[in-house]
C-alpha positions in Angstrom: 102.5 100.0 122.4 104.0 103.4 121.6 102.2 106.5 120.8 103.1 109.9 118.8 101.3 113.0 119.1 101.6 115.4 115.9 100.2 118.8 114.9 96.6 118.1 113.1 98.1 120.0 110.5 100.0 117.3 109.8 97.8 115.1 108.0 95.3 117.6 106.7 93.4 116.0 104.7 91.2 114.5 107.6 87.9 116.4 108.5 87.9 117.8 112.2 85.5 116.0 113.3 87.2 112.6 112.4 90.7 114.0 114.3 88.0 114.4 117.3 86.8 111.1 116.4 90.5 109.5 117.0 91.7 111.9 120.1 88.7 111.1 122.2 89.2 106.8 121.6 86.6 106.3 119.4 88.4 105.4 115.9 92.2 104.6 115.9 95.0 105.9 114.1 98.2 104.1 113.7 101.3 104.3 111.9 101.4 101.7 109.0 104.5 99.3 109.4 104.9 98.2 105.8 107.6 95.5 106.3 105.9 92.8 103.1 104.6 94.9 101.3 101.2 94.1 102.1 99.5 97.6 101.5 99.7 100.0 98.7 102.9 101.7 98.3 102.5 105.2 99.9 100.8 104.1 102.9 101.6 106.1 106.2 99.0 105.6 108.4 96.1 103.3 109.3 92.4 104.4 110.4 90.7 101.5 112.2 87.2 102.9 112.4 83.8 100.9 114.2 84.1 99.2 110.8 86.9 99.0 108.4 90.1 99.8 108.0 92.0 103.0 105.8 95.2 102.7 104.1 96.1 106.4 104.3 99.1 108.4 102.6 101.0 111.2 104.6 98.2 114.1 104.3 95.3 111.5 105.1 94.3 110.7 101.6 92.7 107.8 101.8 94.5 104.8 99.4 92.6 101.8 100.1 89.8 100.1 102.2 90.6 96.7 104.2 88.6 94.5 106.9 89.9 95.7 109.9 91.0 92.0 111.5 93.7 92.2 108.6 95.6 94.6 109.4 96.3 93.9 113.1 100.3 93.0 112.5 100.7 96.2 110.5 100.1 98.6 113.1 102.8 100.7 114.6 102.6 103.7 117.5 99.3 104.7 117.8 98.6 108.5 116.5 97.0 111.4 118.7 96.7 115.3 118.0 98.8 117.4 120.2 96.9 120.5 119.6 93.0 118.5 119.7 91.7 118.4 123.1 92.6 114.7 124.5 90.9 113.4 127.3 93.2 112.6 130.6 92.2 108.9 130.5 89.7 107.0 128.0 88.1 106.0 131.0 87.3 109.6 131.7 85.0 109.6 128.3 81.4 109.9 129.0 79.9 107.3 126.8 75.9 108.0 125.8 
């Protein structure tokens, strides 16, 4: 799977902290591919957090809440921060 990495600035409307969250491997951002229809018109991006998933528009407002196990055939490129610290290798994470 493809990645992009964009200015955090770009989607502003996501705290620091949950940028951070998504740079270090922890929660998941994707682009949304919206081929059916199956999300709510607007939708740019998908947060896939330890829980759910976040139908979110193009400045990170969030649109809708979903299970994340239905949303699997949605995702496109993964999303990381370009100017967010980003570790080498998830495998360089230390866990505690």
């Amino acid at each position: 799977m493809s990645s992009l990495r964009i200015p955090a600035k770009q989607i502003s409307q996501l705290s620091s902290t949950v940028k951070d969250l998504i740079n270090e491997g922890i929660w998941f951002l994707y682009e949304a591919k919206n081929d059916k229809g199956t999300f709510n018109l607007g939708t740019t991006y998908i947060l896939i957090t330890d829980k759910d998933a976040y139908m979110l528009d193009n400045e990170g407002g969030i649109l809708s809440v979903d299970l994340k196990t239905n949303v699997s055939k949605n995702l496109g490129p993964s999303v990381y921060f370009s100017d967010i610290p980003f570790p080498k290798s998830l495998s360089n994470i230390v866990l505690t």
